[in-house]
C-alpha positions as CSV (number, residue, x, y, z in Angstrom):
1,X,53.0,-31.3,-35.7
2,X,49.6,-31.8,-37.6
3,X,48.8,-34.8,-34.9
4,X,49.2,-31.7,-32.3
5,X,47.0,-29.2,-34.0
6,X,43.9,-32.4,-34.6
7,X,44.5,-33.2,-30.9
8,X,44.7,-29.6,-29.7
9,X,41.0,-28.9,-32.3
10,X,39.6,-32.3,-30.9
11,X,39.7,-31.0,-28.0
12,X,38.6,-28.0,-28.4
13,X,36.1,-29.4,-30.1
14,X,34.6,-31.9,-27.2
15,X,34.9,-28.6,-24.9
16,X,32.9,-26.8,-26.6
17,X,30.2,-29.5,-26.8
18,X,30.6,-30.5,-23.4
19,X,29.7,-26.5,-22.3
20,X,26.5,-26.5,-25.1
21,X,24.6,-29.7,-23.9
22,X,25.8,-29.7,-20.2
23,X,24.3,-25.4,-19.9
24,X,21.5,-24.3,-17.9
25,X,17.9,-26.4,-18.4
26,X,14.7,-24.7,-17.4
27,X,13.0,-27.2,-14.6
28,X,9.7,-27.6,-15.4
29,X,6.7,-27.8,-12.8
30,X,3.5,-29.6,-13.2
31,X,0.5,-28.0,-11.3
32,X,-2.4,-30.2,-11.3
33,X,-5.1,-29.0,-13.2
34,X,-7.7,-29.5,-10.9
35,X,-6.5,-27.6,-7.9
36,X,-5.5,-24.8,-9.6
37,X,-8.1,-23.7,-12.2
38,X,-6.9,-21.2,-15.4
39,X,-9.7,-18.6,-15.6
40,X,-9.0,-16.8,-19.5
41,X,-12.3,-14.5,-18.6
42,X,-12.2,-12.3,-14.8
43,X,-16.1,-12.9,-15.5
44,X,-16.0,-16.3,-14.4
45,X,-14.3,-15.3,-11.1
46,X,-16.0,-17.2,-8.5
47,X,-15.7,-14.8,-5.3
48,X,-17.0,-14.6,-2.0
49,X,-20.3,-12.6,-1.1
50,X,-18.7,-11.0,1.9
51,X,-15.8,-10.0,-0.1
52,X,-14.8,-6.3,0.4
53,X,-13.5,-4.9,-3.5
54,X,-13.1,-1.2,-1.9
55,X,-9.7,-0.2,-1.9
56,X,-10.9,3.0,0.2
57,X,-12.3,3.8,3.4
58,X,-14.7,6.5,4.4
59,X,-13.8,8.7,7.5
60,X,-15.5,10.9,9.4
61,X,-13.8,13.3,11.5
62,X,-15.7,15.2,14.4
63,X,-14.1,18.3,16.0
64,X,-15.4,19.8,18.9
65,X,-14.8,23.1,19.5
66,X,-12.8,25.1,22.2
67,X,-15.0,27.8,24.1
68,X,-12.1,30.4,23.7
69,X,-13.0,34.5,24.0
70,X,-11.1,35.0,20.1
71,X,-12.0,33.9,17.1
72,X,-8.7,31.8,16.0
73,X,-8.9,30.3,13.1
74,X,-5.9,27.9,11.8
75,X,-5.6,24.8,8.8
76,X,-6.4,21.2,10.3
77,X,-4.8,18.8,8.4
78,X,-5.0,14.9,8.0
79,X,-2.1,12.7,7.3
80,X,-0.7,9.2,7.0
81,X,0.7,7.8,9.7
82,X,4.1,8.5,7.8
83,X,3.0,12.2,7.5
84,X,4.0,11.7,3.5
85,X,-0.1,11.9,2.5
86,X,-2.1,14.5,3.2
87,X,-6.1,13.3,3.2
88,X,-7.6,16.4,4.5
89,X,-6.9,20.2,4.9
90,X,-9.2,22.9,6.1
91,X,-9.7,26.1,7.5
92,X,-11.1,25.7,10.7
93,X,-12.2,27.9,13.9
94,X,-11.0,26.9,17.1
95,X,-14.4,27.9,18.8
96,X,-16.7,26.0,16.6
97,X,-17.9,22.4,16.0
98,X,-17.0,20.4,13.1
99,X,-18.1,17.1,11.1
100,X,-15.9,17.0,8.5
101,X,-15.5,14.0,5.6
102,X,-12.3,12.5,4.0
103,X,-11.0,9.1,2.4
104,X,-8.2,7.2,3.0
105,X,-7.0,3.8,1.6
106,X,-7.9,0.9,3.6
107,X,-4.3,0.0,4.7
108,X,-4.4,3.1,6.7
109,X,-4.3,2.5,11.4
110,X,-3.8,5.5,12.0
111,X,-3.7,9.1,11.1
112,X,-2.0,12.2,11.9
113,X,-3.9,15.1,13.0
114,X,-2.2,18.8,13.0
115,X,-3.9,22.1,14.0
116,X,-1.2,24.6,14.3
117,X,1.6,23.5,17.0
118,X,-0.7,20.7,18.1
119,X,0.0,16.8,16.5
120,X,-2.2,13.9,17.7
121,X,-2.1,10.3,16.5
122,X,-5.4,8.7,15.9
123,X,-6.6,5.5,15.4
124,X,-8.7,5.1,12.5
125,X,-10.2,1.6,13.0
126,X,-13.5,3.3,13.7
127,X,-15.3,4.9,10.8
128,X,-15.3,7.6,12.9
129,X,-12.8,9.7,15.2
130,X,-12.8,12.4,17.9
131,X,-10.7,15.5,17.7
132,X,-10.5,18.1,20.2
133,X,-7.7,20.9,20.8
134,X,-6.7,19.9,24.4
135,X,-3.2,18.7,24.4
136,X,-3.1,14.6,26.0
């Protein structure tokens, strides 16, 4: 009876040890110090000249009017391309011409442009885009 109990706890035992040095081990990567710098300070960044740090872009937005005998007056509004951001809204009337400013974040192809029922997709890779109230 006592030789079962030491066999049964030796083995137990050697289990147990077995599961402790035969666990998980972290695999470790060298990098080569010389390809791959470790900059402590962001002043000692070395970056290009041309490098653009602007996270924004500016847009300029150019509406030209619609000879029409009422003065109608309705919001224009600028959106993402998802319609989920709104990056300009104004009061505008439909008869007169407009240069109107706005940012939107650099990732940004294209916009959405609403004035009243009317929705046009723009391109935005100008700095600069055309709106007008005729329907495409």
């Amino acid at each position: 009876m006592k030789r079962s109990v030491t066999s049964t706890l030796t083995i137990g035992l050697v289990s147990v040890l077995l599961v402790f040095f035969s666990g998980c081990k972290k695999e470790i990567t060298t990098v080569d110090p010389g390809t791959n710098p470790t900059i402590e300070n962001p002043l000692e960044l070395t970056v290009s000249n041309d490098f653009d740090w602007k996270t924004t872009r500016d847009i300029t937005l150019e509406v030209t009017g619609l000879a029409v005998p009422v003065n109608i007056r309705n919001t224009i509004m600028v959106k993402s391309s998802d319609e989920v951001k709104t990056y300009l809204k104004n009061q505008l009337f439909m008869n007169q011409d407009y240069t109107l400013n706005f940012t939107i974040p650099a990732y940004e192809t294209a916009v959405v442009i609403t004035f009243g029922s009317l929705n046009k997709v723009v391109d935005v890779t100008p700095d600069v885009i055309y709106f007008n109230y005729l329907r495409e």
